[in-house]
C-alpha positions as CSV (number, residue, x, y, z in Angstrom):
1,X,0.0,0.0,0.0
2,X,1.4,3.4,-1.2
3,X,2.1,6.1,1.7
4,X,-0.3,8.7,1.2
5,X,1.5,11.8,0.0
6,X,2.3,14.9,2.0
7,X,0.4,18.3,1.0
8,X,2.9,20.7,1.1
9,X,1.7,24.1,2.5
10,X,1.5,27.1,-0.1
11,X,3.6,29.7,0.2
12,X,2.7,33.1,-0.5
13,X,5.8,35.8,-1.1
14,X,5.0,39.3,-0.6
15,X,7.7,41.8,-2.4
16,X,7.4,45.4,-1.0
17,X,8.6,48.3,-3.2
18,X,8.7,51.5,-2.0
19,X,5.7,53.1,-3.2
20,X,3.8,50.3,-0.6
21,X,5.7,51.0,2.4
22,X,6.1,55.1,2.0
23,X,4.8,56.9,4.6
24,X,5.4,60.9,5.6
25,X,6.8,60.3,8.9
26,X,9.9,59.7,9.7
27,X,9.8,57.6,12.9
28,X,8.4,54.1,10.9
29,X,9.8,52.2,7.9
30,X,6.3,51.1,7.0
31,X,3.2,52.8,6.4
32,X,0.8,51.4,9.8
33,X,-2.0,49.9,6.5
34,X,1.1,47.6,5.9
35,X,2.3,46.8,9.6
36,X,-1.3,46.1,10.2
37,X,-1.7,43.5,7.3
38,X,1.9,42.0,8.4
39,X,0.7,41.7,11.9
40,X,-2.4,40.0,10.7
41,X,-1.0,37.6,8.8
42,X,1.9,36.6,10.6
43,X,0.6,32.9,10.8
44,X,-1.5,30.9,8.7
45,X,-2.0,27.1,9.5
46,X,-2.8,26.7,5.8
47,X,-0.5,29.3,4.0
48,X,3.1,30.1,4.8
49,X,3.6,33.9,3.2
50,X,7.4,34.7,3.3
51,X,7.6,38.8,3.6
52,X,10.8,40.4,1.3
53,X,12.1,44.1,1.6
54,X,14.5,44.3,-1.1
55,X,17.9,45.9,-0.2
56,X,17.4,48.8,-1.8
57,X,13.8,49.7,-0.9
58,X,14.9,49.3,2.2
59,X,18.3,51.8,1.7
60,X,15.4,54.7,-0.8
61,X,13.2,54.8,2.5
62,X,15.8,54.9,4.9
63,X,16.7,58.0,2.7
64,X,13.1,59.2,3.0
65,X,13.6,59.3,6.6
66,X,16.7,61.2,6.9
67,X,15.4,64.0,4.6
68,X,12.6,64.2,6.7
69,X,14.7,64.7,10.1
70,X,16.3,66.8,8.0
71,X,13.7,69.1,6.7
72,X,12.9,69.2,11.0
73,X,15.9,70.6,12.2
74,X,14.9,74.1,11.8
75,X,12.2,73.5,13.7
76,X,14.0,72.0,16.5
77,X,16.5,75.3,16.4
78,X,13.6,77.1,16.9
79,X,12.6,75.3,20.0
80,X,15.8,75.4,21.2
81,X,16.2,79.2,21.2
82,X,12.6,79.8,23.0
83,X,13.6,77.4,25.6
84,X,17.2,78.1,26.2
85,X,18.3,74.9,25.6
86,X,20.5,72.8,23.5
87,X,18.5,69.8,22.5
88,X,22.0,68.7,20.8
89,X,20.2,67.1,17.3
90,X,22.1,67.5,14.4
91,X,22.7,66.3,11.3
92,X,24.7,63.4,12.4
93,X,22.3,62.6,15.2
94,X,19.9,62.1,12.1
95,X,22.4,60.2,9.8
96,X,24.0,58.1,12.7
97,X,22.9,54.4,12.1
98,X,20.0,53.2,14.2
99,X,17.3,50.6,14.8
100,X,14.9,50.9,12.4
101,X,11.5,51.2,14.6
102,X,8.4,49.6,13.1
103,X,4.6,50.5,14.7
């Protein structure tokens, strides 16, 4: 008698390019529509979905980010002179290498 054979689960792979992810702030990698449907599909008992963030989409909104620091910086020299005090964010505060936070 043959061994019945066993189903192998389907796999799903999701590819994110940046236009998916981008999102105005610069605190999160991913727009929260995405890190919602990540989170709610972490674990299938029927499907396996593999999630891919190519290298560079993953450098371009990294990029996105900075520029938006950036583009704040003004804002935080303002602050600085109507409190009377140094806050001490610069440019390399922004461009020093960090964990990427995600919602």
């Amino acid at each position: 008698m043959a061994k019945p054979k066993k189903r192998r689960t389907p796999e799903l792979k999701v590819v994110f390019d940046s236009n998916s992810i981008f999102t105005d702030t610069a605190a999160f990698l991913f727009k929260r529509d995405v890190s919602d449907l990540i989170r709610a599909n972490f674990s299938h008992p029927d499907l396996s979905i593999r999630w891919y963030l190519p290298e560079v989409v993953r450098c371009e909104r990294e990029y996105q980010m900075r520029e938006n620091g950036f583009a704040l910086l003004s804002s935080i020299e303002r602050i600085e002179r109507v409190l009377g005090h140094n806050l001490n964010i610069t440019t390399s505060t922004i461009t020093e290498p960090r964990p990427v936070t995600d919602r």
